[in-house]
C-alpha positions as a printed NumPy array, in Angstrom:
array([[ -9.117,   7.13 ,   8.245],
       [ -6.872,   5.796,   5.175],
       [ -6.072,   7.705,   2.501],
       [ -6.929,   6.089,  -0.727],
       [ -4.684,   7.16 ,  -3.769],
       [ -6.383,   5.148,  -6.626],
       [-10.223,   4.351,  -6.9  ],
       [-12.346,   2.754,  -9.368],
       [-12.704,   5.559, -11.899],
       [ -8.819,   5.247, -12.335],
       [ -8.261,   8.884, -11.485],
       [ -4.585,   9.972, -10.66 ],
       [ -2.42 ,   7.329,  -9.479],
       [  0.478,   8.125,  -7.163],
       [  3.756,   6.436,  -7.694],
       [  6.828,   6.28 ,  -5.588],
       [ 10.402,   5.167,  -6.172],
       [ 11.25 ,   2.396,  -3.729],
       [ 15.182,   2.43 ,  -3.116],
       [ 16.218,  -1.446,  -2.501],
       [ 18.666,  -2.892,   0.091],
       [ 20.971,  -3.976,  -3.366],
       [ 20.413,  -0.357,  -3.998],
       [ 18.099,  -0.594,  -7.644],
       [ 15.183,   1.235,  -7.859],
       [ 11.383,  -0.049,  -7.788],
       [  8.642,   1.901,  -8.865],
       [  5.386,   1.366,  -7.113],
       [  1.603,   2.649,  -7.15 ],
       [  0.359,   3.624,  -4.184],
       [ -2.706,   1.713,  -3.111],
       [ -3.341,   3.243,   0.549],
       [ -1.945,   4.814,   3.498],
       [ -3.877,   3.189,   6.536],
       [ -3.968,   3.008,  10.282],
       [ -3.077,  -0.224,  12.236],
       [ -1.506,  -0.914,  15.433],
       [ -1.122,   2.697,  16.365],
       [  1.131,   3.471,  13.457],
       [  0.45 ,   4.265,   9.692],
       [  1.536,   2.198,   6.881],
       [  1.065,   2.004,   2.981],
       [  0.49 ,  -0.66 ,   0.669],
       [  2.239,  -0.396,  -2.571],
       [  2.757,  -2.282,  -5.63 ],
       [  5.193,  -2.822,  -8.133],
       [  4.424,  -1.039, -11.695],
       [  6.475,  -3.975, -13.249],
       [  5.092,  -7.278, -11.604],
       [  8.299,  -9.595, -10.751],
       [  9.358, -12.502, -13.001],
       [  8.882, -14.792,  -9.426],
       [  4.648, -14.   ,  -9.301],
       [  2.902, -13.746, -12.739],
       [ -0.281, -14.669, -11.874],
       [ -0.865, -12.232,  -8.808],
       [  0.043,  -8.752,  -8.117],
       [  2.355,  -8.531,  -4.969],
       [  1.225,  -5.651,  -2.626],
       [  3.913,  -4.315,  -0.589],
       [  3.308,  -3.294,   2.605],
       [  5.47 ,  -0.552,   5.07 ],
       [  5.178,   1.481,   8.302],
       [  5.365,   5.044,   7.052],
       [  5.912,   8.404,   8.026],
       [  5.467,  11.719,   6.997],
       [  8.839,  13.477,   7.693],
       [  9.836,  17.851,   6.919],
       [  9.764,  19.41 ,   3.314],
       [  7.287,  16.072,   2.01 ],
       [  9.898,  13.591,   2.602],
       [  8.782,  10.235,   3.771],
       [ 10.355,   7.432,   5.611],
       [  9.187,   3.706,   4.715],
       [ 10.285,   0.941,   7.569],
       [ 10.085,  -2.912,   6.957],
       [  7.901,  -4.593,   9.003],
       [ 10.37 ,  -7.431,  10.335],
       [  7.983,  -8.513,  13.687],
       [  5.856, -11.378,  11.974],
       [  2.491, -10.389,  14.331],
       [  2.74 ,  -6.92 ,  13.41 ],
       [  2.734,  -7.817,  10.429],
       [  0.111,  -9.987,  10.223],
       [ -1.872,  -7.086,  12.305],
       [ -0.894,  -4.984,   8.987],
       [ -2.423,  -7.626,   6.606],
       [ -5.457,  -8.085,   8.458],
       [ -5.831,  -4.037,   8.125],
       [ -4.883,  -3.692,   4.71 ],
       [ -7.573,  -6.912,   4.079],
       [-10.379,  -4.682,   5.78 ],
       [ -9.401,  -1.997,   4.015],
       [ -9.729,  -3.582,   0.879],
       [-13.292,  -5.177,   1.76 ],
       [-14.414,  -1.325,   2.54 ],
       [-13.136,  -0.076,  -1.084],
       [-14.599,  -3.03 ,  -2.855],
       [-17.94 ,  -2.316,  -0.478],
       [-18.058,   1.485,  -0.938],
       [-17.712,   0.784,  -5.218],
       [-20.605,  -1.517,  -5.687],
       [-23.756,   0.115,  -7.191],
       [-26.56 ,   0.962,  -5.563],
       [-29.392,  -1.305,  -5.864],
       [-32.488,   0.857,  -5.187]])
């Protein structure tokens, strides 16, 4: 089951502080926290979109996991089929929202 932070009634957003390898900090929505290729992982994007991709919004995606005292730990995903696994997830997951908010048509 993902957990979906934002919806389409813009309720609360959830942000997190992404520390970079050149050690600045990125602050990012979360979008979702999902299953896939028994591990969990969250899509994220930037609240600033990068001088490099104006046109699009760049999701992020990581394997994450819930550590003690609500820490968590964010892992790059560095094997190219996992992923592309990932993608495909966060893709269906993102079909399912866009599903779940059209109106009914009785």
């Amino acid at each position: 089951m993902a957990k979906q932070f934002n919806n389409i009634d813009d309720e609360e957003i959830e942000m997190i502080n992404l520390v970079l390898d050149d050690g600045t900090e990125m602050e990012c929505e979360i979008l979702a926290i999902f299953p896939a290729n028994n591990n969990d992982y969250i899509a994220l994007i930037p609240s600033t979109p990068s001088d490099d991709n104006d046109d699009e919004d760049e999701v992020l995606l990581y394997r994450y996991k819930e550590l003690e005292d609500d820490e968590v730990e964010l892992t790059s995903i560095e094997d190219e089929e996992e992923f592309e696994i990932v993608a495909d997830a966060f893709d269906e997951l993102l079909d399912e929202m866009e599903f779940n908010s059209m109106p009914d048509n009785d």
